[in-house]
C-alpha positions in Angstrom: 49.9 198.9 23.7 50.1 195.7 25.7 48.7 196.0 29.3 49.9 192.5 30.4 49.2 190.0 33.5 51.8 187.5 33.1 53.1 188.0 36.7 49.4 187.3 37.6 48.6 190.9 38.1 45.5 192.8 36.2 45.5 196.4 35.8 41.7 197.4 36.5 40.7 200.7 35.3 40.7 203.3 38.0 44.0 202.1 39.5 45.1 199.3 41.7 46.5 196.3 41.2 44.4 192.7 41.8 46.6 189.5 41.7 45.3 186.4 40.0 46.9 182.7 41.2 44.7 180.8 38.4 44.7 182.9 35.6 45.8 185.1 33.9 44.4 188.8 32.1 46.1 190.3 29.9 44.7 193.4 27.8 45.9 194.4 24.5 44.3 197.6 22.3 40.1 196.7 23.2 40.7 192.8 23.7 40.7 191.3 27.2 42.3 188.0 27.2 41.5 185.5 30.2 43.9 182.8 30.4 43.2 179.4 32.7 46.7 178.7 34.1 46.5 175.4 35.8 48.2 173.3 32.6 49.6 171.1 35.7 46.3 170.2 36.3 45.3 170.2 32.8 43.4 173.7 34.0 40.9 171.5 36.0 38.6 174.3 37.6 38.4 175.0 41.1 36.5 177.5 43.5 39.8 179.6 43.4 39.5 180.0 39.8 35.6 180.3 39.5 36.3 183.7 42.0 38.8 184.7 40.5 37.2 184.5 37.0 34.4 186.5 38.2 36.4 189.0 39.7 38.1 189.7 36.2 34.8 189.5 34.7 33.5 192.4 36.8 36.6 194.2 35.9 36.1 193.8 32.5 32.0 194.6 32.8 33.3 198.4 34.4 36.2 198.8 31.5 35.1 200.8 28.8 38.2 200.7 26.5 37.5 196.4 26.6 35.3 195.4 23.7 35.5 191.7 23.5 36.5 189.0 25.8 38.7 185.8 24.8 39.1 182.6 27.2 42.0 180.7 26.7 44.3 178.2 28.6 47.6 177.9 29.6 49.1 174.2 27.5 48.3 171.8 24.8 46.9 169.1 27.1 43.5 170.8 27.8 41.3 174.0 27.7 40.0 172.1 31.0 39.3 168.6 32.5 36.4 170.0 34.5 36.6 170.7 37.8 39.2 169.7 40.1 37.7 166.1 41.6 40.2 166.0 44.6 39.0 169.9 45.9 35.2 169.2 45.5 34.9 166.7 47.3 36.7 168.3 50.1 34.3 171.6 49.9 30.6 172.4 51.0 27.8 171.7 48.3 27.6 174.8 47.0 29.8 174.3 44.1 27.6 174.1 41.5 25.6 177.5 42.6 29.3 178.9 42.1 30.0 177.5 39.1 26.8 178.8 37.5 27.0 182.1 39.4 30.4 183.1 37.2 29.3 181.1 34.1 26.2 183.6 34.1 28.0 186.3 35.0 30.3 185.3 31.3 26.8 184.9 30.0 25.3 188.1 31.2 28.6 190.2 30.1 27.6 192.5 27.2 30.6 192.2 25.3 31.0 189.2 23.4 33.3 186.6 24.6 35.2 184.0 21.8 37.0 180.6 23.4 39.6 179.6 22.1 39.3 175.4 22.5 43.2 173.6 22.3 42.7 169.6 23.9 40.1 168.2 26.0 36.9 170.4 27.2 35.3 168.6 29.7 32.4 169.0 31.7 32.5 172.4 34.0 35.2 173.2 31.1 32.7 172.8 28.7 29.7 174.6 30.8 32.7 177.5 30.4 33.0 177.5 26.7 28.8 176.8 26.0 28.6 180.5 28.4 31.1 182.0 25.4 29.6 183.4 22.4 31.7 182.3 19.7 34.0 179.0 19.6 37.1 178.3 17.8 38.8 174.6 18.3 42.0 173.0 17.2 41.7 169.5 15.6 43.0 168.3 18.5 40.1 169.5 20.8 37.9 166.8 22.3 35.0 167.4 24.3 32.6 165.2 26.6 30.3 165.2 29.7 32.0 162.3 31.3 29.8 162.6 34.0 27.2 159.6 33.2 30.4 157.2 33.7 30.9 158.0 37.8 27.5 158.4 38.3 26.2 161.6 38.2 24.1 163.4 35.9 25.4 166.6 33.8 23.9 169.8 35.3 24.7 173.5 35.2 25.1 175.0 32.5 24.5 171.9 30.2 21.0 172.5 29.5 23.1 174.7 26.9 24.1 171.8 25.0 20.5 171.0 23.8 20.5 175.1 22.0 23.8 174.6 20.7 22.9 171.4 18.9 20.6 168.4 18.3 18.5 167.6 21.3 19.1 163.9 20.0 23.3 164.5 19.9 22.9 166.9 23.4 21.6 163.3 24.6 23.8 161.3 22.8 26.6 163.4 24.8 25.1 163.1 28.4 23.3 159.7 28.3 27.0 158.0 26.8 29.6 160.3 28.3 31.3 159.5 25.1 33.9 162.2 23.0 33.3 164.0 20.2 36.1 164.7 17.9 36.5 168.5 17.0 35.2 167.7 13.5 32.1 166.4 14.8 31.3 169.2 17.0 31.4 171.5 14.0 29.0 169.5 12.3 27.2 169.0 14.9 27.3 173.2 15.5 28.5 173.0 18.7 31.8 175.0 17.6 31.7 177.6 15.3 35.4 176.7 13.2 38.2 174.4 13.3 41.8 175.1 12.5 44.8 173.2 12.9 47.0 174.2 16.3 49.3 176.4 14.8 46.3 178.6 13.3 44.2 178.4 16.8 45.8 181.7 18.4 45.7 183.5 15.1 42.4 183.1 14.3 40.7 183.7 17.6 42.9 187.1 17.1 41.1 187.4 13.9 37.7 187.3 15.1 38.1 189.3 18.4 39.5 191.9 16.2 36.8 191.7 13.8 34.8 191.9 16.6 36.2 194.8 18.2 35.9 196.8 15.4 31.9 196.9 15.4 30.0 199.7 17.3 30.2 199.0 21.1 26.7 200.1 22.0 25.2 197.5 18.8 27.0 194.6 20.4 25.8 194.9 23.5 22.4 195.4 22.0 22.6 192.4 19.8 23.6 190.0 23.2 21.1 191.1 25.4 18.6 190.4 22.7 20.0 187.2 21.8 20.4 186.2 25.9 16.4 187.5 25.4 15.5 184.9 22.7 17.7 181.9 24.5 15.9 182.5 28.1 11.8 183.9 26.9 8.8 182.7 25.0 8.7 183.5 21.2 6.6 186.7 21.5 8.2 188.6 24.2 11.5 187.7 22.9 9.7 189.5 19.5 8.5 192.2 21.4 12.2 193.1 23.0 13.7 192.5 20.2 12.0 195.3 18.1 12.2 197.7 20.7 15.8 197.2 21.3 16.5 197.6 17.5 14.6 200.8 17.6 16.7 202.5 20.6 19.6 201.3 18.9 18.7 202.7 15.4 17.9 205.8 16.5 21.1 205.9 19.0 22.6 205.8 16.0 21.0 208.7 14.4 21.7 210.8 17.3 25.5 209.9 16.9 25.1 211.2 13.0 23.9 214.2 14.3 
């Protein structure tokens, strides 16, 4: 059963209704999907959205029936441009503490999130899909921190680039602003498959299911320790990571029981 948000309303467990103007949530058996919905715009991302994205991540984070997490956008044009130019520059200079406040918060979610890549992915678009766990692109997709060509450095969440790949290719990418094809970010493993368009939806459906069908507890488990090994030295990530596979093995023997 379909618990849908196409008339920008989401459903949060516990009752009550929240109403959404740049995306969209909709829920269907233990996947939440999170749809940008400013194709107009090519979903360029603004404060509005980076809110509202957090709000429907905290909704998510308090739903026990969600399991995994897909992002998504609205179009063929884009999965995002980046952030919206014209509002940015209108607003205080906080925007990048807002920007990594929700990508964190995607980070920090223990539930896996897949994003589903269709067009360009440009900077704060691609700070969105490097907080994801698991990326699947069309052939179309294109993605670039076209930052370096108006003068500013890429920050954030980019630092992300250089454990997703090559430091050598996460410089090639900031230093030129140039694209990369979606071919060449597989090889270069900063996607983890590419289909053709008409197999994009399909297969992020795929793996979310695949996904959702795993023990709840052990997924959660296996992203903290991950966050643990991305964000600590080699030993304590070690350390956590045996502990954290000991309270989940014998979670599991208590279940058996």
């Amino acid at each position: 059963m379909t618990s849908s948000c196409r008339h920008d309303t989401d459903e949060k467990e516990g009752g009550g209704n929240m109403s959404y103007e740049t995306i969209i949530v909709e829920r269907e058996d233990n996947i939440a999907t999170i749809t940008l919905n400013r194709p107009h715009a090519m979903n360029a991302i603004t404060r509005k959205m980076l809110r509202e994205i957090q709000e429907a991540i905290n909704a998510i984070r308090n739903d026990s029936n969600v399991r995994v997490v897909v992002f998504k956008a609205a179009g063929d044009r884009a999965f995002s441009a980046g952030t919206d130019i014209k509002e940015m520059a209108q607003t205080p200079g906080d925007n990048g503490i807002l920007l990594h406040e929700t990508l964190k918060g995607i980070r920090n979610l223990l539930k896996p999130v897949v994003c589903a890549v269709n067009g360009y992915c440009l900077g704060a678009g691609l700070d969105l899909m490097l907080s994801c766990d698991l990326v699947v692109a069309s052939e179309t997709a294109r993605f670039s921190m076209p930052e370096i060509n108006v003068g500013v450095v890429s920050n954030v969440e980019a630092i992300l680039l250089s454990r997703a790949m090559s430091i050598f290719r996460a410089k090639e990418m900031c230093l030129t602003g140039d694209y990369f094809d979606a071919q060449k970010a597989e090889r270069c493993g900063l996607v983890n498959d590419v289909v053709p368009v008409a197999r994009l939806d399909a297969r992020v459906k795929e793996l979310a299911a695949k996904l959702a069908g795993k023990d709840a507890t052990a997924l959660a488990v296996q992203k903290d320790v991950i966050n643990k090994w991305l964000t600590t030295d080699l030993e304590t990530a070690m350390d956590y990571s045996i502990l954290a596979h000991s309270l989940c093995h014998g979670a599991q023997w208590d279940k058996k029981g």
